[in-house]
PLY file of the C-alpha trace (Angstrom):
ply
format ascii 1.0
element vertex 194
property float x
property float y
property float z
element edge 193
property int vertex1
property int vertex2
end_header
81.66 84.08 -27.96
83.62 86.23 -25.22
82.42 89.62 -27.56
78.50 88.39 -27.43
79.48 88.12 -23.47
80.72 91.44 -23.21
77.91 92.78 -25.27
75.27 91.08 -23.08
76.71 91.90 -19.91
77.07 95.71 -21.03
73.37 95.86 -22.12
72.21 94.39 -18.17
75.23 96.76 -16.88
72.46 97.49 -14.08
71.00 95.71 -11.12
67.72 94.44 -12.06
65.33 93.73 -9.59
61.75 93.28 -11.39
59.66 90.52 -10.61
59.47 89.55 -14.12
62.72 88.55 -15.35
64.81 85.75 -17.25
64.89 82.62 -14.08
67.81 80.34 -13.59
67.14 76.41 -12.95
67.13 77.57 -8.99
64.13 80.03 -9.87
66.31 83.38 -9.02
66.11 86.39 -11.42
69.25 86.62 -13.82
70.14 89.58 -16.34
70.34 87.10 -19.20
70.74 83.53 -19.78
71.72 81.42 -22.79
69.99 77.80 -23.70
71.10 75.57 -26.14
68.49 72.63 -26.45
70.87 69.77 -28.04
69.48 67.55 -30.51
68.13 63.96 -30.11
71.45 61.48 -29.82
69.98 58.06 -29.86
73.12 56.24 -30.13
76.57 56.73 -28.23
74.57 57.87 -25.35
73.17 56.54 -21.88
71.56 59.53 -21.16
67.84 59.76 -21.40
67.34 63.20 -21.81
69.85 63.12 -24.36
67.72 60.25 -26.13
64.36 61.80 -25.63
65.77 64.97 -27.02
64.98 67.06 -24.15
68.55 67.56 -22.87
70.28 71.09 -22.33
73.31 73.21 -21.71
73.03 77.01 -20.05
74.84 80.11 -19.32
74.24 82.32 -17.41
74.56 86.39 -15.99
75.60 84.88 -12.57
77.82 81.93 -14.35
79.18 82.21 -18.03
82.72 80.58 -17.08
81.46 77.58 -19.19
78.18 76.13 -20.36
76.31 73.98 -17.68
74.98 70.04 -18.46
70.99 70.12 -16.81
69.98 67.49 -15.51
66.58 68.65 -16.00
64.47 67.63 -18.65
63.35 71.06 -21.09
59.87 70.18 -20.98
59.67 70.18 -17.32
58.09 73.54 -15.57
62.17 73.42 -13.44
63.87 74.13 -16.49
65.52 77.17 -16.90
62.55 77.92 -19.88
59.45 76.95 -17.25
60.72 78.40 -14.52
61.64 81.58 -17.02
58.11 81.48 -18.52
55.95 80.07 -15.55
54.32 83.74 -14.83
53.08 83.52 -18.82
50.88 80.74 -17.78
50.06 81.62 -14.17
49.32 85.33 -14.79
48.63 86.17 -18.61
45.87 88.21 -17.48
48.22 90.42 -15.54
50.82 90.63 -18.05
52.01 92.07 -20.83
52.69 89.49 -22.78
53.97 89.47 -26.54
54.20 85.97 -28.54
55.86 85.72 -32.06
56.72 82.93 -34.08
56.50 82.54 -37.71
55.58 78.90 -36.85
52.90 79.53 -34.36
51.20 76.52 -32.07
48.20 75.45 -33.67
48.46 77.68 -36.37
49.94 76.98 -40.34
53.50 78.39 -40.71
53.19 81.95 -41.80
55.56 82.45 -45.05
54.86 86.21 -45.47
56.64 87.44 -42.47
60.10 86.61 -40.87
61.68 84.39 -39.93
61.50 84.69 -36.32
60.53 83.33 -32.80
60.13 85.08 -29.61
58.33 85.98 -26.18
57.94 89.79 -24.67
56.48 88.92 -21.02
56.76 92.60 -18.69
54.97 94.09 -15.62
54.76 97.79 -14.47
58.72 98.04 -14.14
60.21 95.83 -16.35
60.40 91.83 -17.86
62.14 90.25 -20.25
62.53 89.86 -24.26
63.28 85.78 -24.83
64.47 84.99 -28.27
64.25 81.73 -29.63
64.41 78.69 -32.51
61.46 76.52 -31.26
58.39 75.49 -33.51
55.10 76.05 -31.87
56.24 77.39 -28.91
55.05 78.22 -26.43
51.22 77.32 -26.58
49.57 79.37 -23.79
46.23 77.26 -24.99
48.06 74.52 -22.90
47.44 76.59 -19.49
50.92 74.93 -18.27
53.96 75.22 -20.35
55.23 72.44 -22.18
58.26 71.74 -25.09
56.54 70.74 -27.95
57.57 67.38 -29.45
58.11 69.41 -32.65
60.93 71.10 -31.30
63.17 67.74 -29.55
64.93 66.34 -32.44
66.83 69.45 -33.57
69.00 71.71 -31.35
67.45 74.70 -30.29
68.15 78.06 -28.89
67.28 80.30 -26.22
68.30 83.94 -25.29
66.68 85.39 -22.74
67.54 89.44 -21.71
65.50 91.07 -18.30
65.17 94.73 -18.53
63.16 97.75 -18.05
60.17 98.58 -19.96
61.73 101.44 -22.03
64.02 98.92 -23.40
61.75 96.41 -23.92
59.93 99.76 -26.15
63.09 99.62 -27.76
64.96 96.81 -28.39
61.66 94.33 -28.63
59.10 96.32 -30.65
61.43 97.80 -32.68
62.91 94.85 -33.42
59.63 93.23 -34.44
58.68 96.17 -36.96
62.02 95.57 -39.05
61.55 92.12 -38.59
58.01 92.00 -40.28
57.49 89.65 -37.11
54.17 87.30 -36.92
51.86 88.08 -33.62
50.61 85.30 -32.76
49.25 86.71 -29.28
49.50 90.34 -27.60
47.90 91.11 -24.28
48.97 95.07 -22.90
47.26 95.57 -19.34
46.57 98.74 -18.22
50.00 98.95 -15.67
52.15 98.43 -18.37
50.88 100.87 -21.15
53.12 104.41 -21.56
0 1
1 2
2 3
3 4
4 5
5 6
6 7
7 8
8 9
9 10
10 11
11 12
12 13
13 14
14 15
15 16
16 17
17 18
18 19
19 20
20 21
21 22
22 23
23 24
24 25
25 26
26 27
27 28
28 29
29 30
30 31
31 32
32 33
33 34
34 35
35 36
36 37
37 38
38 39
39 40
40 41
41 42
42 43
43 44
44 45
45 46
46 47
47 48
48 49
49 50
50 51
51 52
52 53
53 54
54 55
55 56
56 57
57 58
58 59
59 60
60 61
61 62
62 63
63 64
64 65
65 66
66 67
67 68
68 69
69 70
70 71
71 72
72 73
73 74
74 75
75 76
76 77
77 78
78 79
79 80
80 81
81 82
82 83
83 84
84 85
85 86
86 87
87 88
88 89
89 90
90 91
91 92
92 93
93 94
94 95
95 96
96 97
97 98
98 99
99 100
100 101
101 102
102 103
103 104
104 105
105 106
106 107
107 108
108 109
109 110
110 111
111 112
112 113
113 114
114 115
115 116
116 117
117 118
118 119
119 120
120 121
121 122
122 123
123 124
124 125
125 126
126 127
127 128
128 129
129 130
130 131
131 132
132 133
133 134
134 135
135 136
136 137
137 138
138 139
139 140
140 141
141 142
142 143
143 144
144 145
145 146
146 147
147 148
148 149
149 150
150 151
151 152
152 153
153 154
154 155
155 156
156 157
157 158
158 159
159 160
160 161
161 162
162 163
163 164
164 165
165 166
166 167
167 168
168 169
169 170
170 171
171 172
172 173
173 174
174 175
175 176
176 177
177 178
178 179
179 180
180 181
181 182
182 183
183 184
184 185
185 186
186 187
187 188
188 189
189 190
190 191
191 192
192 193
Protein backbone atom coordinates (compact mmCIF):
# COMPACT_ATOMS: atom_id res chain seq x y z
CA UNK A 1 0.00 0.00 0.00
CA UNK A 2 2.83 2.57 1.17
CA UNK A 3 4.48 1.95 -2.73
CA UNK A 4 0.86 2.84 -4.47
CA UNK A 5 1.25 6.00 -1.91
CA UNK A 6 4.48 6.95 -3.04
CA UNK A 7 3.53 6.39 -6.61
CA UNK A 8 0.42 8.59 -6.31
CA UNK A 9 1.92 11.26 -4.47
CA UNK A 10 4.93 11.40 -7.09
CA UNK A 11 2.48 11.58 -10.07
CA UNK A 12 0.52 14.98 -8.16
CA UNK A 13 4.28 16.01 -7.08
CA UNK A 14 2.79 19.59 -8.10
CA UNK A 15 0.42 22.10 -6.63
CA UNK A 16 -2.75 21.83 -8.40
CA UNK A 17 -5.00 24.53 -8.42
CA UNK A 18 -7.77 23.85 -11.28
CA UNK A 19 -11.22 24.26 -10.59
CA UNK A 20 -11.94 20.86 -11.67
CA UNK A 21 -10.36 18.45 -9.48
CA UNK A 22 -10.86 15.20 -7.24
CA UNK A 23 -13.13 16.99 -3.86
CA UNK A 24 -12.75 15.81 -0.33
CA UNK A 25 -16.04 15.30 1.94
CA UNK A 26 -15.33 19.23 2.97
CA UNK A 27 -15.64 20.15 -0.89
CA UNK A 28 -11.74 21.35 -1.16
CA UNK A 29 -9.65 20.25 -4.20
CA UNK A 30 -7.24 17.23 -3.37
CA UNK A 31 -4.43 15.68 -5.73
CA UNK A 32 -5.98 12.24 -5.34
CA UNK A 33 -8.24 10.43 -3.14
CA UNK A 34 -8.99 6.75 -2.54
CA UNK A 35 -12.76 5.27 -1.83
CA UNK A 36 -13.51 2.02 -0.81
CA UNK A 37 -17.43 1.56 -0.85
CA UNK A 38 -17.78 -1.51 1.77
CA UNK A 39 -20.26 -4.03 1.13
CA UNK A 40 -23.79 -4.45 2.65
CA UNK A 41 -23.26 -6.00 6.47
CA UNK A 42 -26.73 -6.71 7.60
CA UNK A 43 -25.84 -8.50 10.64
CA UNK A 44 -23.13 -7.66 13.43
CA UNK A 45 -23.79 -4.11 12.70
CA UNK A 46 -25.82 -1.01 14.15
CA UNK A 47 -24.82 1.09 11.57
CA UNK A 48 -27.24 2.07 8.91
CA UNK A 49 -25.11 2.98 6.28
CA UNK A 50 -23.35 -0.09 6.83
CA UNK A 51 -26.84 -1.97 6.43
CA UNK A 52 -28.09 -0.01 3.51
CA UNK A 53 -24.80 -0.64 1.85
CA UNK A 54 -23.93 2.86 1.33
CA UNK A 55 -21.12 3.09 3.92
CA UNK A 56 -17.40 4.22 3.10
CA UNK A 57 -13.79 4.55 4.04
CA UNK A 58 -11.31 7.37 2.25
CA UNK A 59 -7.84 8.49 1.84
CA UNK A 60 -6.73 11.11 0.94
CA UNK A 61 -3.64 13.61 -0.73
CA UNK A 62 -4.09 15.87 2.39
CA UNK A 63 -4.60 12.65 4.87
CA UNK A 64 -3.35 9.03 3.94
CA UNK A 65 -2.08 8.29 7.67
CA UNK A 66 -5.05 5.79 7.77
CA UNK A 67 -8.33 5.25 6.01
CA UNK A 68 -11.25 7.51 7.30
CA UNK A 69 -14.99 5.92 8.52
CA UNK A 70 -17.76 8.63 6.61
CA UNK A 71 -20.37 9.23 8.15
CA UNK A 72 -21.91 10.20 5.00
CA UNK A 73 -24.03 8.13 3.08
CA UNK A 74 -22.29 7.40 -0.84
CA UNK A 75 -25.35 8.25 -2.51
CA UNK A 76 -25.59 11.58 -1.02
CA UNK A 77 -24.33 14.73 -3.34
CA UNK A 78 -21.64 15.37 0.33
CA UNK A 79 -19.86 12.37 -0.36
CA UNK A 80 -16.51 12.50 -1.33
CA UNK A 81 -17.96 10.97 -5.05
CA UNK A 82 -20.90 13.93 -5.31
CA UNK A 83 -19.05 16.48 -4.16
CA UNK A 84 -16.06 15.00 -6.63
CA UNK A 85 -18.55 14.69 -9.54
CA UNK A 86 -21.15 17.53 -8.75
CA UNK A 87 -19.68 19.87 -11.76
CA UNK A 88 -20.59 16.59 -14.20
CA UNK A 89 -24.15 17.28 -13.45
CA UNK A 90 -24.19 21.04 -12.93
CA UNK A 91 -22.04 21.93 -15.97
CA UNK A 92 -21.81 18.99 -18.63
CA UNK A 93 -22.30 21.49 -21.19
CA UNK A 94 -19.14 23.25 -20.16
CA UNK A 95 -17.10 20.29 -19.71
CA UNK A 96 -15.16 17.91 -21.06
CA UNK A 97 -16.48 15.11 -19.89
CA UNK A 98 -15.50 11.35 -20.71
CA UNK A 99 -17.79 8.35 -19.29
CA UNK A 100 -16.71 4.62 -19.61
CA UNK A 101 -18.05 1.63 -18.23
CA UNK A 102 -18.38 -1.67 -19.75
CA UNK A 103 -21.65 -1.82 -17.72
CA UNK A 104 -23.14 1.42 -18.75
CA UNK A 105 -26.55 3.00 -16.98
CA UNK A 106 -29.36 2.11 -18.98
CA UNK A 107 -27.51 0.35 -21.39
CA UNK A 108 -26.87 -3.88 -21.75
CA UNK A 109 -23.36 -4.82 -20.47
CA UNK A 110 -21.00 -4.54 -23.35
CA UNK A 111 -18.89 -8.00 -23.56
CA UNK A 112 -16.68 -6.93 -26.52
CA UNK A 113 -14.64 -4.38 -24.78
CA UNK A 114 -12.86 -4.26 -21.31
CA UNK A 115 -13.38 -4.62 -18.50
CA UNK A 116 -13.39 -1.23 -17.20
CA UNK A 117 -15.14 1.77 -15.43
CA UNK A 118 -14.26 5.32 -15.36
CA UNK A 119 -14.96 9.23 -15.56
CA UNK A 120 -12.55 11.95 -17.49
CA UNK A 121 -14.29 15.37 -16.29
CA UNK A 122 -11.53 18.58 -17.34
CA UNK A 123 -11.80 22.36 -18.06
CA UNK A 124 -9.33 24.66 -19.97
CA UNK A 125 -6.40 23.85 -17.40
CA UNK A 126 -6.87 20.69 -16.05
CA UNK A 127 -9.57 17.98 -14.13
CA UNK A 128 -9.42 14.79 -13.08
CA UNK A 129 -9.31 10.96 -14.37
CA UNK A 130 -11.69 8.89 -11.62
CA UNK A 131 -11.33 5.19 -11.88
CA UNK A 132 -13.78 2.97 -10.62
CA UNK A 133 -15.76 -0.65 -9.92
CA UNK A 134 -19.41 0.64 -9.94
CA UNK A 135 -22.23 -0.79 -12.31
CA UNK A 136 -24.17 1.85 -14.06
CA UNK A 137 -22.50 4.60 -12.84
CA UNK A 138 -22.80 7.45 -13.02
CA UNK A 139 -26.11 8.17 -15.03
CA UNK A 140 -25.88 11.83 -16.13
CA UNK A 141 -29.69 11.08 -17.53
CA UNK A 142 -30.43 11.50 -13.72
CA UNK A 143 -29.47 15.42 -13.89
CA UNK A 144 -28.27 14.92 -10.06
CA UNK A 145 -25.88 12.24 -9.19
CA UNK A 146 -26.93 9.31 -7.46
CA UNK A 147 -25.23 5.56 -6.34
CA UNK A 148 -27.07 3.19 -8.11
CA UNK A 149 -28.72 0.44 -6.04
CA UNK A 150 -26.80 -1.93 -8.36
CA UNK A 151 -23.67 -1.01 -6.97
CA UNK A 152 -24.55 -1.21 -2.66
CA UNK A 153 -24.24 -4.79 -1.94
CA UNK A 154 -20.67 -5.36 -3.12
CA UNK A 155 -17.60 -3.29 -2.12
CA UNK A 156 -16.56 -0.89 -4.50
CA UNK A 157 -13.71 1.26 -5.49
CA UNK A 158 -12.79 4.64 -6.26
CA UNK A 159 -9.50 6.37 -7.42
CA UNK A 160 -9.66 9.61 -8.24
CA UNK A 161 -6.19 11.60 -9.72
CA UNK A 162 -6.54 15.80 -10.54
CA UNK A 163 -4.14 16.89 -13.11
CA UNK A 164 -3.39 18.92 -16.07
CA UNK A 165 -4.83 18.38 -19.37
CA UNK A 166 -1.64 16.99 -21.03
CA UNK A 167 -1.81 14.25 -18.60
CA UNK A 168 -5.17 13.64 -18.76
CA UNK A 169 -3.98 13.29 -23.00
CA UNK A 170 -1.83 10.85 -21.57
CA UNK A 171 -2.52 8.80 -18.91
CA UNK A 172 -6.59 8.77 -19.63
CA UNK A 173 -6.90 8.38 -23.42
CA UNK A 174 -4.15 6.34 -23.71
CA UNK A 175 -5.21 4.27 -21.25
CA UNK A 176 -8.63 3.82 -22.85
CA UNK A 177 -7.12 2.80 -26.39
CA UNK A 178 -5.17 -0.27 -24.78
CA UNK A 179 -7.97 -0.84 -22.75
CA UNK A 180 -10.48 -1.34 -25.73
CA UNK A 181 -12.62 0.90 -23.22
CA UNK A 182 -16.62 1.29 -23.85
CA UNK A 183 -17.77 5.20 -24.37
CA UNK A 184 -20.66 5.43 -23.08
CA UNK A 185 -20.69 9.42 -23.29
CA UNK A 186 -17.96 12.03 -24.62
CA UNK A 187 -18.62 15.74 -24.67
CA UNK A 188 -15.08 17.96 -25.80
CA UNK A 189 -16.01 21.82 -25.64
CA UNK A 190 -14.25 24.07 -27.55
CA UNK A 191 -11.78 25.40 -24.31
CA UNK A 192 -10.58 22.16 -23.79
CA UNK A 193 -9.64 20.85 -27.36
CA UNK A 194 -5.53 20.97 -28.27
Amino acid sequence: MKSILRILTGFCAFYVTFAIQCKDESDKPVDWFYVYKLPTIRHQSGNKLLKDGVAYTFMTSEDYSDWKFSNVSINSTDSIIGHTLKDLYKRQNELLHVLYNDQPPQHKSNEEKGHNKGVILAESQGGFWLVHSVPHFPDIGDKTYNFPRTGAVYGQSFLCISTDLRNLDTVGMSQMAFAATFLYQISVVKTTKT
